[in-house]
N, C-alpha and C positions, 0 to 999 in steps of 0.2 A: 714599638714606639721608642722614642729616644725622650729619656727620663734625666735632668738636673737635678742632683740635690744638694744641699749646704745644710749647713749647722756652725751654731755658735759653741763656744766650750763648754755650755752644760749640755747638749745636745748631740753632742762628737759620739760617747761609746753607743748611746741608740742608733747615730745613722750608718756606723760597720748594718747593724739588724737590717737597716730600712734597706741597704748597698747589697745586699746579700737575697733579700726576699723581692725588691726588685729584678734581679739577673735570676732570680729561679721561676720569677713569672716571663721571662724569655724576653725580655726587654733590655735595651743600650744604658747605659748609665754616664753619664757624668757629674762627676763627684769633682767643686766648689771649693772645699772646703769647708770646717776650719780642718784640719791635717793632724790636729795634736788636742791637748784641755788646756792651752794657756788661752787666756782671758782674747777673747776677739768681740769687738762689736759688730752684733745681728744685724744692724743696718747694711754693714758691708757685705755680708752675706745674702741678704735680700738681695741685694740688690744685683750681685752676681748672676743668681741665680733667675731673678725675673727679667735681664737683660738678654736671656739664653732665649726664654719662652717667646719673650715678646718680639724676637729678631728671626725666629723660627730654627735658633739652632738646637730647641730642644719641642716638644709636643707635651707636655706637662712639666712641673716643679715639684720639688717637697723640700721643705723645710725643717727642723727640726732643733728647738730650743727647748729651756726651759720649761715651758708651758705651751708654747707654742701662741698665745698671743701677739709677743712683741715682734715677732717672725710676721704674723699675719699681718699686724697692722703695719709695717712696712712694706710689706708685698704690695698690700691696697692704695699704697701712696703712690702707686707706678701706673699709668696707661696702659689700659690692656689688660693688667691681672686682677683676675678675682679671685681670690684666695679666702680660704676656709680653715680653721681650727676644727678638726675632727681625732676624736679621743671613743667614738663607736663606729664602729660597719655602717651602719643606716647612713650616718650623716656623709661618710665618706661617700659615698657611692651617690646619693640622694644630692650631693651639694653638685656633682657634676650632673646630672642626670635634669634636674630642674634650673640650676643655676647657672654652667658651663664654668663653674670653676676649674681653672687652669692650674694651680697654685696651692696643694694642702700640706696644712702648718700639724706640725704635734709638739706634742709636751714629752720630752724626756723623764720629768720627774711626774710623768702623771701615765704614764703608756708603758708598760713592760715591749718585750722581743717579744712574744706572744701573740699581743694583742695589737702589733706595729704590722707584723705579717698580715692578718683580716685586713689592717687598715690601705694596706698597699695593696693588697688583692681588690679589695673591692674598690679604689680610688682608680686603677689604671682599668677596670674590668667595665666599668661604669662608663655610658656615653650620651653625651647628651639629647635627650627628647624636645625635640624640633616641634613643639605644638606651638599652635598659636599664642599661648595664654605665655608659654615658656619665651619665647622669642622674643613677645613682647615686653614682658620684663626684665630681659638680659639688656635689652638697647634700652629702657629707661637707667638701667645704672650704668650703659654706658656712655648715657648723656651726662650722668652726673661729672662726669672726668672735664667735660667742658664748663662745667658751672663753676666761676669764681665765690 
């Protein structure tokens, strides 16, 4: 797969980890930015990053801020991306597997190198289960994208 990621300046020395444990899981990378730790706003990075996935130059995202909140809920402002905060294995794997999250956000200040490897193993490892129950809840949230 061909894999986007970004990060904002608190997020930058975790995603060298996430750029590193992606390409040892044998996957393309392209790396967004930020490039450095001086101060960049996460929106812009979002949004880099989900204009990759949602145009098909990329097959999933990651993200990587702070907490990994403010990365998510910017992802989710965009058509197309469902994106996840995952900070354990289960949810990573589990949020594509039932959800079809495209999109997984983490927290720098909450995720060691360690624990960022599980989470990219099991977030790109993970694929979506096509049940009925699944599929029909992926198209109610993706009605919500049309709801004013």
């Amino acid at each position: 797969m061909k894999i986007v990621v970004g990060s904002d300046h608190a997020g930058f020395s975790l995603k060298a980890d996430v750029v590193a444990a992606i390409r040892r899981a044998g996957h393309e990378v392209e790396d967004v930015g930020s490039h450095d730790d001086k101060p960049v706003d996460f929106p812009d990075i979002a949004k880099a990053v989900c204009d990759r996935v949602t145009d098909g130059r990329a097959d999933r995202g990651m993200l990587v801020c702070g907490t990994g909140v403010g990365a998510s809920i910017a992802a989710n402002k965009r058509r197309g991306i469902r994106a996840a905060v995952c900070h354990d294995a289960h949810s990573a794997h589990q949020s594509v597997e039932h959800d079809d999250v495209n999109v997984m956000c983490i927290g720098a200040k909450i995720v060691g190198a360690w624990l960022a490897e599980d989470l990219v193993r099991a977030f790109l490892e993970a694929k979506f289960n096509a049940t009925d129950d699944h599929v029909r809840r992926v198209a109610k949230l993706t009605a919500f994208e049309s709801e004013a």
